[in-house]
PDB file of N, CA, C and O in Angstrom, chain B, residues numbered from 101:
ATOM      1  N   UNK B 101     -22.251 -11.280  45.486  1.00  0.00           N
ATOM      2  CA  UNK B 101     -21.580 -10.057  45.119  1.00  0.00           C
ATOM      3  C   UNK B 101     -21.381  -9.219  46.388  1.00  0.00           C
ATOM      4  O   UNK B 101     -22.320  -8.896  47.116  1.00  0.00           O
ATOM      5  N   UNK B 102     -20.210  -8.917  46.591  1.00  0.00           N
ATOM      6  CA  UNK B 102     -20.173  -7.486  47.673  1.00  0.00           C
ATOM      7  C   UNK B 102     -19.849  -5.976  47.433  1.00  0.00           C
ATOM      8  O   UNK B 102     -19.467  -5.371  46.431  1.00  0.00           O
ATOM      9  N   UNK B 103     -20.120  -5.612  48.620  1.00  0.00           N
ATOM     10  CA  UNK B 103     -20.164  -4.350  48.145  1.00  0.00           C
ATOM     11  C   UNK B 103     -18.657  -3.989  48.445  1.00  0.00           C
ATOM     12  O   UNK B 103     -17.824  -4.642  49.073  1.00  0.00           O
ATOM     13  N   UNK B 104     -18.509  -2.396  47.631  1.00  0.00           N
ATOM     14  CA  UNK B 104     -16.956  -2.120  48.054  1.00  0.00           C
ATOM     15  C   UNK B 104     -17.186  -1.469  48.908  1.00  0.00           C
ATOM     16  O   UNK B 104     -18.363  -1.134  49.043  1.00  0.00           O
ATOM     17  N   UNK B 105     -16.077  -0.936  49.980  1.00  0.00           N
ATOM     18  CA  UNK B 105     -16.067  -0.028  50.344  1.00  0.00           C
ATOM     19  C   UNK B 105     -15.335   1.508  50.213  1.00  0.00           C
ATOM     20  O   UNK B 105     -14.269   1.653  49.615  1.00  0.00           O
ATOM     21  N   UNK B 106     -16.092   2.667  50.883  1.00  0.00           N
ATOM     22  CA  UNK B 106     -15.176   3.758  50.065  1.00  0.00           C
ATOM     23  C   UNK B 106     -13.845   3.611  49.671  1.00  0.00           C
ATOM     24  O   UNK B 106     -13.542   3.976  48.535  1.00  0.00           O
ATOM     25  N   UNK B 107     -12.929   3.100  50.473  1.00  0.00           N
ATOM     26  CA  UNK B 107     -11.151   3.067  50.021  1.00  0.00           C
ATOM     27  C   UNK B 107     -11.399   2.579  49.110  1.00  0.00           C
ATOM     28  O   UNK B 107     -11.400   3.303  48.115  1.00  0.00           O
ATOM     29  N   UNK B 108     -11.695   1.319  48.949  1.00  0.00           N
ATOM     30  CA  UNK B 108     -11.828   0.560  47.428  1.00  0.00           C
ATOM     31  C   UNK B 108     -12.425   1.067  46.104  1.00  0.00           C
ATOM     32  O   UNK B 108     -12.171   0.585  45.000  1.00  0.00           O
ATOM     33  N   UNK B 109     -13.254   2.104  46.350  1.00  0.00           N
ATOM     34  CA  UNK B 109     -13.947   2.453  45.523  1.00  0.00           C
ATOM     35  C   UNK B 109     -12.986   4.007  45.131  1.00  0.00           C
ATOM     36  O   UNK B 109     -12.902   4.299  43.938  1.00  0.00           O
ATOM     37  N   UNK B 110     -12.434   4.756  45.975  1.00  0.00           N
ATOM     38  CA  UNK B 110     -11.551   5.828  45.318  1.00  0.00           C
ATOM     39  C   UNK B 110     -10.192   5.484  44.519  1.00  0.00           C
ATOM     40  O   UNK B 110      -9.775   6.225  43.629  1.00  0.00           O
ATOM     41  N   UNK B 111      -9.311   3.892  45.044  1.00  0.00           N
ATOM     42  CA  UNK B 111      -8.667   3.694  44.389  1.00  0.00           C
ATOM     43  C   UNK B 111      -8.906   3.065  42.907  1.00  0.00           C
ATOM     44  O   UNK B 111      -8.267   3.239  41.869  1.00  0.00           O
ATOM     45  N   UNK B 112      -9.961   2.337  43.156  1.00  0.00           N
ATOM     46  CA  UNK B 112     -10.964   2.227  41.817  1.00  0.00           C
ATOM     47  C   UNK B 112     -11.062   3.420  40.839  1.00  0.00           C
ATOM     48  O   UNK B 112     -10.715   3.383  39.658  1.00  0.00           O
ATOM     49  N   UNK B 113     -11.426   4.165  41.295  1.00  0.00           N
ATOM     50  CA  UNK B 113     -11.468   5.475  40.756  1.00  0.00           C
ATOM     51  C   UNK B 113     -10.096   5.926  40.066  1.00  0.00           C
ATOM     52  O   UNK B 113      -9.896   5.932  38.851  1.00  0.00           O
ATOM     53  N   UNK B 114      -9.256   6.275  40.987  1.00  0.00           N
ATOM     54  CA  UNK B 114      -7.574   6.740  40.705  1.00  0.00           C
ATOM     55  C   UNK B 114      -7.173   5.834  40.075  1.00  0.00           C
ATOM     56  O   UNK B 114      -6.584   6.317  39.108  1.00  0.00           O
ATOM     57  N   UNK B 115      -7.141   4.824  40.044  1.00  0.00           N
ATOM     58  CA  UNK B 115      -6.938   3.209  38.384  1.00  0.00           C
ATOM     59  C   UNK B 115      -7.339   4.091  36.938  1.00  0.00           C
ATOM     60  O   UNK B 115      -6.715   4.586  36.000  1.00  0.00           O
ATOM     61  N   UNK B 116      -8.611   3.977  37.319  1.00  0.00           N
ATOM     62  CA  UNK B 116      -9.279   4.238  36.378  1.00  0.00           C
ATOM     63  C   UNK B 116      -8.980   6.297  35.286  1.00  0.00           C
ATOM     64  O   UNK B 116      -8.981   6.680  34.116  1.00  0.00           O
ATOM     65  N   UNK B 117      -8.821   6.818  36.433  1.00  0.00           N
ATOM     66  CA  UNK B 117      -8.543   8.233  35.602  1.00  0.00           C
ATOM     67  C   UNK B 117      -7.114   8.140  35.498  1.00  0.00           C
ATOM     68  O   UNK B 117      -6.774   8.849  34.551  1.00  0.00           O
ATOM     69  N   UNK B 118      -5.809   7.420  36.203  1.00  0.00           N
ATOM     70  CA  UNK B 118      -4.933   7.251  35.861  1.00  0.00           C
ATOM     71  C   UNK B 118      -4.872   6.485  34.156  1.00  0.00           C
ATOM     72  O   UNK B 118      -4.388   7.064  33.182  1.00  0.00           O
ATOM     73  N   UNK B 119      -5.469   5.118  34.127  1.00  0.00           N
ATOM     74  CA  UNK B 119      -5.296   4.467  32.963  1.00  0.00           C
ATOM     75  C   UNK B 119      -6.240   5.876  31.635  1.00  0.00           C
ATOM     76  O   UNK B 119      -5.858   6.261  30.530  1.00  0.00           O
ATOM     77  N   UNK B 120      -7.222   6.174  32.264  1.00  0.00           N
ATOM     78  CA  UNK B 120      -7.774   7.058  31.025  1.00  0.00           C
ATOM     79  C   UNK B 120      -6.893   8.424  30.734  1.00  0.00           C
ATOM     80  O   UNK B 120      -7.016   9.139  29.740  1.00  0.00           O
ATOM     81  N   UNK B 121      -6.281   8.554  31.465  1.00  0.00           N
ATOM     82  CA  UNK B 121      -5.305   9.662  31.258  1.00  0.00           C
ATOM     83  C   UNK B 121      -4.188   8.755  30.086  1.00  0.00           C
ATOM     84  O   UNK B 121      -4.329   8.979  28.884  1.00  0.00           O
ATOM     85  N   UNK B 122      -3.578   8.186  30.357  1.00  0.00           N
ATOM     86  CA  UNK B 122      -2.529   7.548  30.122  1.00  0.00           C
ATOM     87  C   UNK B 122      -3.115   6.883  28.346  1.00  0.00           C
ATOM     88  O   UNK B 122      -2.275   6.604  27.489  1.00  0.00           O
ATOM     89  N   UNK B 123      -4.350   6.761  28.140  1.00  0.00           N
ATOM     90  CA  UNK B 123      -4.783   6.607  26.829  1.00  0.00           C
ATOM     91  C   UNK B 123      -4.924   7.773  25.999  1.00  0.00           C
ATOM     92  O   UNK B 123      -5.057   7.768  24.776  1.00  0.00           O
ATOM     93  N   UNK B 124      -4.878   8.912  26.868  1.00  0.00           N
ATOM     94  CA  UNK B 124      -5.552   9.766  26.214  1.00  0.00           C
ATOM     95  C   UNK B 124      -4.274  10.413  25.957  1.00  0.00           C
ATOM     96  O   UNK B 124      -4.168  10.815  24.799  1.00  0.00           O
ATOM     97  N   UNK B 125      -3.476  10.582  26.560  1.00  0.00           N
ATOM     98  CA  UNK B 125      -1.880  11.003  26.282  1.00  0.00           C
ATOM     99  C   UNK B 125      -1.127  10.045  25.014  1.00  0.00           C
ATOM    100  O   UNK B 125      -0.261  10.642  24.374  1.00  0.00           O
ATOM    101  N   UNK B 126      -1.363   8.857  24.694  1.00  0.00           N
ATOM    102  CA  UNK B 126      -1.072   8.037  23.486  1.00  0.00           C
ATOM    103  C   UNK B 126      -1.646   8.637  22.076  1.00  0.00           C
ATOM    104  O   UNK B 126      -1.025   8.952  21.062  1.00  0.00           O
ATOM    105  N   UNK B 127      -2.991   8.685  22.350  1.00  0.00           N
ATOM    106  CA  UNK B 127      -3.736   9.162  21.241  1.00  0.00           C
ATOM    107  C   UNK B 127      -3.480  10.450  20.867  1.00  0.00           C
ATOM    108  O   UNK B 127      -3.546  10.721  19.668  1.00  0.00           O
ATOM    109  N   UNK B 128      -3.125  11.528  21.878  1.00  0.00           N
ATOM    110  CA  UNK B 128      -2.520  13.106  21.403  1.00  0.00           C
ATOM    111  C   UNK B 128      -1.205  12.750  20.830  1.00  0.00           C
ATOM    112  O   UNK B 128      -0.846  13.358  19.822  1.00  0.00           O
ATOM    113  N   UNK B 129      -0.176  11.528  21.519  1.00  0.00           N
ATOM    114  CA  UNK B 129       0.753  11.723  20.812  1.00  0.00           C
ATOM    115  C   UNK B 129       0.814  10.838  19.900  1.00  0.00           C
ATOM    116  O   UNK B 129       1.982  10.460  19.815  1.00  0.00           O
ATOM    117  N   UNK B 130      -0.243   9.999  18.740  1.00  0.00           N
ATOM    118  CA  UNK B 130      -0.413   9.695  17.565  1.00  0.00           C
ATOM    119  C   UNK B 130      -0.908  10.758  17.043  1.00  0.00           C
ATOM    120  O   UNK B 130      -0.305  11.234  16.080  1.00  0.00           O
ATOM    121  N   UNK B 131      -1.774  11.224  17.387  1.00  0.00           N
ATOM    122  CA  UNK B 131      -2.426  12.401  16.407  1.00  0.00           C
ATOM    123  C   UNK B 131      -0.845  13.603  16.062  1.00  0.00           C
ATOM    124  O   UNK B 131      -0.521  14.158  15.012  1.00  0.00           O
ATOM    125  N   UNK B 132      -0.402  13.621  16.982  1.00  0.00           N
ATOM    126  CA  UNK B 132       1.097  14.757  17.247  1.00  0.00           C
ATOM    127  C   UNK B 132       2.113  14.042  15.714  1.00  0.00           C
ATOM    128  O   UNK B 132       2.214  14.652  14.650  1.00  0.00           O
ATOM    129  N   UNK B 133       2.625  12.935  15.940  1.00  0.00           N
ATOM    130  CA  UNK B 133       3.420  11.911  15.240  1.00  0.00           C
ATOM    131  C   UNK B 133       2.855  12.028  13.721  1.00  0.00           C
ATOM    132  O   UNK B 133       3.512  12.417  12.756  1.00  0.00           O
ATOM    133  N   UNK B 134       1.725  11.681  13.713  1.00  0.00           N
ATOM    134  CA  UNK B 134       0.996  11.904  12.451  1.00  0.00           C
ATOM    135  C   UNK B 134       0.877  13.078  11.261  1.00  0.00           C
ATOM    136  O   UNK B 134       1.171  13.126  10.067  1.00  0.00           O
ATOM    137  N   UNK B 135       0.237  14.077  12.316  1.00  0.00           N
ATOM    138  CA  UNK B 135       0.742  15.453  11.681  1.00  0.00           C
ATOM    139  C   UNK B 135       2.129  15.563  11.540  1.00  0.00           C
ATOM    140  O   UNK B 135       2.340  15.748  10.341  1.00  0.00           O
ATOM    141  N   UNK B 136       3.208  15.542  12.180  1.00  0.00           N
ATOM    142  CA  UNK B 136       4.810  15.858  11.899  1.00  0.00           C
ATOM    143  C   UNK B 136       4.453  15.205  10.764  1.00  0.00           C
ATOM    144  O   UNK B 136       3.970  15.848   9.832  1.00  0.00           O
ATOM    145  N   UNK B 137       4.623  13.948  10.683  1.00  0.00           N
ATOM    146  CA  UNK B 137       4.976  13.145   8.938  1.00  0.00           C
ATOM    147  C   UNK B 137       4.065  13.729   8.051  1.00  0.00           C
ATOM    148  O   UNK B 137       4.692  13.792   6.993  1.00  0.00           O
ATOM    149  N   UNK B 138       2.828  14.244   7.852  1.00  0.00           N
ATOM    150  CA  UNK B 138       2.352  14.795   7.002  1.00  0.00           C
ATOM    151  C   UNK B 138       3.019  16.233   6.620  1.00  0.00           C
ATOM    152  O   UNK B 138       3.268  16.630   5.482  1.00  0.00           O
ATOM    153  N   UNK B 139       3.186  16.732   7.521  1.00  0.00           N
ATOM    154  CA  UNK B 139       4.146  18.233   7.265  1.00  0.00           C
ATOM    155  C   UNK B 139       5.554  17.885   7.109  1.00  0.00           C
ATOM    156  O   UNK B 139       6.147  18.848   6.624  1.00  0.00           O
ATOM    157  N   UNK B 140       6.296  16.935   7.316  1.00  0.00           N
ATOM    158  CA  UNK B 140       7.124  16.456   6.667  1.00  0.00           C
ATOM    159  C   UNK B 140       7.238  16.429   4.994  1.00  0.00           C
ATOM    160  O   UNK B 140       7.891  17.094   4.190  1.00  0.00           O
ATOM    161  N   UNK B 141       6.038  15.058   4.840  1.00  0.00           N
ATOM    162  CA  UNK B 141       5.864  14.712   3.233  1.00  0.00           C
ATOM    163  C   UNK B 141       5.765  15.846   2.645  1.00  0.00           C
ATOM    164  O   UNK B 141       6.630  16.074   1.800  1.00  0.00           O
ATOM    165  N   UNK B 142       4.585  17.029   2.917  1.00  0.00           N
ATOM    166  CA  UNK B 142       4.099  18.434   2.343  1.00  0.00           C
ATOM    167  C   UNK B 142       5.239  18.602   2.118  1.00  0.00           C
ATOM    168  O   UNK B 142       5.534  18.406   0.939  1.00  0.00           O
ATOM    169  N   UNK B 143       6.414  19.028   3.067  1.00  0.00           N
ATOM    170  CA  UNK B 143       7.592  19.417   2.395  1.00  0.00           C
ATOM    171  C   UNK B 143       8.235  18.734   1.669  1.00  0.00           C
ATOM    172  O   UNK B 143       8.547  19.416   0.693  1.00  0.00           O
ATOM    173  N   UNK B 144       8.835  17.183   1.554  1.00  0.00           N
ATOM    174  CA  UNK B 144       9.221  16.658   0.601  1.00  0.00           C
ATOM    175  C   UNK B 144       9.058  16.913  -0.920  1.00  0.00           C
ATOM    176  O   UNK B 144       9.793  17.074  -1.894  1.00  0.00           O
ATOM    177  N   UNK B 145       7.294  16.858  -0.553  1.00  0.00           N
ATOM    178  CA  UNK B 145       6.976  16.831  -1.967  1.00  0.00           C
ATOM    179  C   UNK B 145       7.128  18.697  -2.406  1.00  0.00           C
ATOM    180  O   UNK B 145       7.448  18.929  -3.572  1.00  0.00           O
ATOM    181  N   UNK B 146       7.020  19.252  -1.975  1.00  0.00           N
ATOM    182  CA  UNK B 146       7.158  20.901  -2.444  1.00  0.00           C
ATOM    183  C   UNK B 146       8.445  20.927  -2.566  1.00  0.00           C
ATOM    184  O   UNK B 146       8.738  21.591  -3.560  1.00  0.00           O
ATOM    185  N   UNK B 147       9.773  20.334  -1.781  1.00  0.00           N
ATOM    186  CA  UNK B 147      10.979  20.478  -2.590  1.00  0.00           C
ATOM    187  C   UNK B 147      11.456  20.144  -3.575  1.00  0.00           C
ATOM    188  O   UNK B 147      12.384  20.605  -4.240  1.00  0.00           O
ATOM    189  N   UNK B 148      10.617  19.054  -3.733  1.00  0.00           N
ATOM    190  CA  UNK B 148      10.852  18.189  -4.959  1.00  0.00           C
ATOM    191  C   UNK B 148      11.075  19.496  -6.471  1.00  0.00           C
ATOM    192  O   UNK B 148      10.479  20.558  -6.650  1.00  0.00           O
ATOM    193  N   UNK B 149      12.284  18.749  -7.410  1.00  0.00           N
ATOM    194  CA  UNK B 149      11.520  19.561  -8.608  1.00  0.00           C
ATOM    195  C   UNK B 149       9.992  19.211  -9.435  1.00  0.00           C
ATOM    196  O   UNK B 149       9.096  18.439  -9.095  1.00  0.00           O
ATOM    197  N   UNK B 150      10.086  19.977 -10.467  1.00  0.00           N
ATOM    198  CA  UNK B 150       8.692  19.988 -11.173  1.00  0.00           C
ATOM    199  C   UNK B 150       9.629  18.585 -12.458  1.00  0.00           C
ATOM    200  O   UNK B 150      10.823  18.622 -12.755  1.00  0.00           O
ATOM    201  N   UNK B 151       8.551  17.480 -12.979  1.00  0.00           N
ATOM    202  CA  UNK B 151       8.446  16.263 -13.668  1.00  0.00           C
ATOM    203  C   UNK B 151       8.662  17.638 -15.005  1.00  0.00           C
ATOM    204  O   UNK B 151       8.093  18.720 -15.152  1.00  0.00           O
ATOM    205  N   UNK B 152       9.929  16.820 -15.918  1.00  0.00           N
ATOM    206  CA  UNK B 152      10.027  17.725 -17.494  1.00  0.00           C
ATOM    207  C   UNK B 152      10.453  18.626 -17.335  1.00  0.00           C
ATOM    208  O   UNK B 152      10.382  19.448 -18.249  1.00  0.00           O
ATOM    209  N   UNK B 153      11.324  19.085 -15.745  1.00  0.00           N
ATOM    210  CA  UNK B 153      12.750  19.912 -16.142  1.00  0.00           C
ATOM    211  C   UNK B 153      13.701  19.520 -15.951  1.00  0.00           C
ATOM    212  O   UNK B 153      13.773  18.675 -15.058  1.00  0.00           O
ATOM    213  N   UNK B 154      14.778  19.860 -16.580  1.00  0.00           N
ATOM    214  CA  UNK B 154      16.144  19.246 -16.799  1.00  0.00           C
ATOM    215  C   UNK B 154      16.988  20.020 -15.887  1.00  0.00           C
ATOM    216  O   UNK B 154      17.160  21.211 -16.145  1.00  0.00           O
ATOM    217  N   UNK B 155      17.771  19.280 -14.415  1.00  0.00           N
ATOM    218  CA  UNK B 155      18.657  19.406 -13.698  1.00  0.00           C
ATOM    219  C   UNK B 155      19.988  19.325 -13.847  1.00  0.00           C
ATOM    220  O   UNK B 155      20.527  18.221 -13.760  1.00  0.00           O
ATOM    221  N   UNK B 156      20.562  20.212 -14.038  1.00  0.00           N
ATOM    222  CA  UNK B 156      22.221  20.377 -14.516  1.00  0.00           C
ATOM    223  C   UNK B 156      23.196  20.706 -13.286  1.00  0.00           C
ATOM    224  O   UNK B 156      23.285  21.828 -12.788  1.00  0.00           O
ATOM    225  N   UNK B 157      23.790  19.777 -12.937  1.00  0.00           N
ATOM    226  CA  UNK B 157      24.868  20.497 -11.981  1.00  0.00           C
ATOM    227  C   UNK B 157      26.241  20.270 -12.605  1.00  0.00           C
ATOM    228  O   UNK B 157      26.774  19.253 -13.049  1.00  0.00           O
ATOM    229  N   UNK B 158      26.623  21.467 -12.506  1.00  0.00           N
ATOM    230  CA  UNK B 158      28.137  22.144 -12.579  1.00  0.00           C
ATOM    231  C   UNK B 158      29.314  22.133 -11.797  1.00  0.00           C
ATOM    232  O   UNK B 158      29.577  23.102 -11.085  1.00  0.00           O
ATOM    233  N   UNK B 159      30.464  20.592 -11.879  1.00  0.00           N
ATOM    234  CA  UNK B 159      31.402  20.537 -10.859  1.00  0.00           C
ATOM    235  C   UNK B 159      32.589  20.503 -11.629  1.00  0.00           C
ATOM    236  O   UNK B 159      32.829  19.428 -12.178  1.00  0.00           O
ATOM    237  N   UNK B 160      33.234  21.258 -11.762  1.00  0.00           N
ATOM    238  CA  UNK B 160      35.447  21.026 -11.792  1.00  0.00           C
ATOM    239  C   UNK B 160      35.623  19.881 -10.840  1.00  0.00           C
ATOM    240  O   UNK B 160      35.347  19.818  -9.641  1.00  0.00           O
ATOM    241  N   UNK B 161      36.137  19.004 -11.633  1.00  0.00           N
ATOM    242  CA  UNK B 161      37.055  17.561 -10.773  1.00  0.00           C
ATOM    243  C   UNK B 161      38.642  18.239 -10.779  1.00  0.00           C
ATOM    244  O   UNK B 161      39.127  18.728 -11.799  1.00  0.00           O
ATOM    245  N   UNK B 162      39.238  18.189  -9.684  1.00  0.00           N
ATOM    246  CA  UNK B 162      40.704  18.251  -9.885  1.00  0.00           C
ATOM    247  C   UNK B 162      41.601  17.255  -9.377  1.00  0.00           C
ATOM    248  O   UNK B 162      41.914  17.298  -8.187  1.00  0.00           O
ATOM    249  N   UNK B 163      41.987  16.495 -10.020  1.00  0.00           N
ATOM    250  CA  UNK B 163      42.931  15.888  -9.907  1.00  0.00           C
ATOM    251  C   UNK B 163      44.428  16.256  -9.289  1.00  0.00           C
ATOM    252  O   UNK B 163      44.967  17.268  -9.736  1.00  0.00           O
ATOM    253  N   UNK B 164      45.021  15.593  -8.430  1.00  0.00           N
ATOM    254  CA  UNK B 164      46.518  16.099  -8.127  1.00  0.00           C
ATOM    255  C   UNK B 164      47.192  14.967  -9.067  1.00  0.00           C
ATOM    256  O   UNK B 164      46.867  13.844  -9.454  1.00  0.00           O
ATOM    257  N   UNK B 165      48.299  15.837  -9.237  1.00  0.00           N
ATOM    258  CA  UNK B 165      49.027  15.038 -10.263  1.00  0.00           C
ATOM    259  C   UNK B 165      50.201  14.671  -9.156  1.00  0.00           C
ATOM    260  O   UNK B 165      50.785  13.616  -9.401  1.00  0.00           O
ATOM    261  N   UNK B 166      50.599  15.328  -8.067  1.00  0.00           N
ATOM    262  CA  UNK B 166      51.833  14.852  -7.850  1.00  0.00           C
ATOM    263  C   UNK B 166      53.037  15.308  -8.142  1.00  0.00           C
ATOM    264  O   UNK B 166      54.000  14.624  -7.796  1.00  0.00           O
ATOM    265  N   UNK B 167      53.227  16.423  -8.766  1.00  0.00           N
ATOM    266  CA  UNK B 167      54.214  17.268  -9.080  1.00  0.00           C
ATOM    267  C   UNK B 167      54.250  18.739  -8.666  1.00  0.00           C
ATOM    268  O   UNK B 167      53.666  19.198  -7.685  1.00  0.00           O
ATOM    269  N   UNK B 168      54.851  19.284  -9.353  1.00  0.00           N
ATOM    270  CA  UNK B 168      54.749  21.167  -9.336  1.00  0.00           C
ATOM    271  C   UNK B 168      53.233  21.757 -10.615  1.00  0.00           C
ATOM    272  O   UNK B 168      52.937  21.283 -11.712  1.00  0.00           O
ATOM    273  N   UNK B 169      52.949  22.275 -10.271  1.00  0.00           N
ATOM    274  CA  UNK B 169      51.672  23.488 -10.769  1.00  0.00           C
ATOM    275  C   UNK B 169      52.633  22.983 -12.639  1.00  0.00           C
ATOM    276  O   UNK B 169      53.814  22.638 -12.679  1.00  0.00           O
ATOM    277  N   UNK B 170      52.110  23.046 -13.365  1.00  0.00           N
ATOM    278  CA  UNK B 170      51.897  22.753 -14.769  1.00  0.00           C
ATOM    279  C   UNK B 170      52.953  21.722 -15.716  1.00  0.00           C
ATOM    280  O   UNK B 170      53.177  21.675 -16.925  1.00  0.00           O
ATOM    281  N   UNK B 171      53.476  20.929 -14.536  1.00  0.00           N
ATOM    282  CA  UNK B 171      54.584  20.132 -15.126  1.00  0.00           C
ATOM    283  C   UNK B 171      53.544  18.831 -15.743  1.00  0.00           C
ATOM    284  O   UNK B 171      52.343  18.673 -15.524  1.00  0.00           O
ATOM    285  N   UNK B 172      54.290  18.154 -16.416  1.00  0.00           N
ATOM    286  CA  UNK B 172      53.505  16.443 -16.996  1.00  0.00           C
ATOM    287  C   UNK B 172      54.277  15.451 -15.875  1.00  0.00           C
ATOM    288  O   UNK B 172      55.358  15.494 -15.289  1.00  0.00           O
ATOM    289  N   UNK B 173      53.484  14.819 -15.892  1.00  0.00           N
ATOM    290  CA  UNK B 173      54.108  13.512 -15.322  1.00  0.00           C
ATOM    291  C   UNK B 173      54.400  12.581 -16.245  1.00  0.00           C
ATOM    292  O   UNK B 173      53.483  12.373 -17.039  1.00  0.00           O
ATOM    293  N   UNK B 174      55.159  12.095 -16.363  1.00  0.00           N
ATOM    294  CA  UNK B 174      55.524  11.079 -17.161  1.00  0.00           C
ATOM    295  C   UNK B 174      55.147   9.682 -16.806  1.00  0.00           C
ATOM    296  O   UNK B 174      54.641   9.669 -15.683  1.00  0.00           O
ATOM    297  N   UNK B 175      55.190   8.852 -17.191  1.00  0.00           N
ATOM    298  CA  UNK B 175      55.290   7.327 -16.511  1.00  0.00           C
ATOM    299  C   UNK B 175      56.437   6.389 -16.458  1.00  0.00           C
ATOM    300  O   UNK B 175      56.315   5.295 -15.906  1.00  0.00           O
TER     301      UNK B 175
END
């Protein structure tokens, strides 16, 4: 076995708090990712309506007929 010497042993070092940095920045941004989708769902589900009420929407279809304002079309 040998020994290192200092250079070897500070870049050893700078490896090492580089890679532990670089884990530790993954894991904040799972924990980050995680929370969004939970405060996401929270909202999903709070927009949602309530189960056993009845949703009615109200639309006029208009059709063009292709003529002048109240004439028939014939065929």
């Amino acid at each position: 076995m040998t020994a290192l010497n200092p250079v070897d042993r500070s870049e050893r070092r700078r490896l090492r708090r580089r890679q532990e940095t670089i884990r530790w920045s993954i894991r904040v941004l799972v924990v980050v990712v995680v929370f969004a989708l939970g405060v996401a769902l929270g909202q999903a589900i709070q927009d949602n309506p309530r189960p056993g009420r009845t949703v009615t929407f109200d639309q006029t279809l208009r059709i063009p007929t292709g003529g002048r304002e109240g004439s028939t079309v014939t065929p």
